[in-house]
C-alpha positions as CSV (number, residue, x, y, z in Angstrom):
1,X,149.9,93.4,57.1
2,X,153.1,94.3,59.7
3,X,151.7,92.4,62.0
4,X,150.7,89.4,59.3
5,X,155.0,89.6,58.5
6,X,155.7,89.5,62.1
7,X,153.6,86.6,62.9
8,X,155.1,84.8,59.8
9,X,158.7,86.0,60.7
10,X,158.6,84.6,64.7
11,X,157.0,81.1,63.7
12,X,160.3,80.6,61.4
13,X,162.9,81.6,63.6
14,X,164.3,80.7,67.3
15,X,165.7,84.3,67.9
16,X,162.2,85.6,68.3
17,X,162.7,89.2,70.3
18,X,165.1,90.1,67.2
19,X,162.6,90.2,64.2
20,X,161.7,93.7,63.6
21,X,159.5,94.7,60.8
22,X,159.8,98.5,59.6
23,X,157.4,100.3,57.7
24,X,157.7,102.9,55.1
25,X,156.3,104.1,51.9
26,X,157.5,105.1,48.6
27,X,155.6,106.2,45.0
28,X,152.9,105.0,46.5
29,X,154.0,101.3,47.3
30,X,154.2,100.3,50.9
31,X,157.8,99.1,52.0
32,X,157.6,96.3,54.4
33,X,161.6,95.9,55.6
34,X,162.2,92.2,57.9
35,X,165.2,92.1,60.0
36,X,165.7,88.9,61.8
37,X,169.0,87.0,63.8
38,X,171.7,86.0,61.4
39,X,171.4,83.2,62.4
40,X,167.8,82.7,61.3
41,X,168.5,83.9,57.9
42,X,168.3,80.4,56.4
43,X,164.7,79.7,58.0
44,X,163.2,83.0,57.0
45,X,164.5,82.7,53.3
46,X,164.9,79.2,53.0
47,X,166.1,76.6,50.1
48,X,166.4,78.6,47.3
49,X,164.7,81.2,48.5
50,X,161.2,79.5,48.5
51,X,160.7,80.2,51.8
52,X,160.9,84.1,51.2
53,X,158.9,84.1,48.4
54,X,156.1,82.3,49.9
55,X,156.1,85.0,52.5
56,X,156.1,87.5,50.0
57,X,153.5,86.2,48.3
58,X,151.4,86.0,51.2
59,X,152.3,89.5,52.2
60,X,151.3,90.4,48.4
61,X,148.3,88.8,48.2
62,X,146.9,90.6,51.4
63,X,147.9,94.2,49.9
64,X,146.5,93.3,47.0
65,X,143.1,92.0,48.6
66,X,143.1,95.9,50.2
67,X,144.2,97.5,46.6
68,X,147.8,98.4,47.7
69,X,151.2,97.2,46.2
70,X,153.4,96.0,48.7
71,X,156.9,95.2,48.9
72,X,158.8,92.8,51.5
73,X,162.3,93.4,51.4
74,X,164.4,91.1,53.5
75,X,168.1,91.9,55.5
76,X,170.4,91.1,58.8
């Protein structure tokens, strides 16, 4: 699924050697955190946001297809 996010992330953005996607857990829900160019914020969370929640849909939909809960929480 990191790599899924990552993929996502560098097909939005121009600044792609700055997207890092972190991993951690907590109460048993995967964490995914996306960092991108400030830059690119606009393009990774888009017009009203739509853009970020179709990614976290996606992202959501693939934990959910390997029975985890997953998270995708999105910063500078």
């Amino acid at each position: 699924m990191k790599e899924l996010l990552l993929f996502i992330a560098q097909s939005l953005v121009n600044n792609k050697d700055e997207v890092i996607v972190t991993e951690s857990e907590r109460d048993g829900v995967i964490i995914y955190t996306l960092s991108v160019h400030e830059s690119d914020m606009g393009k990774v969370i888009g017009k009203q946001g739509k853009i970020a929640k179709a990614i976290r849909t996606i992202i959501k939909a693939q934990g959910a297809k390997l029975g985890k809960k997953v998270l995708v929480e999105i910063v500078q």
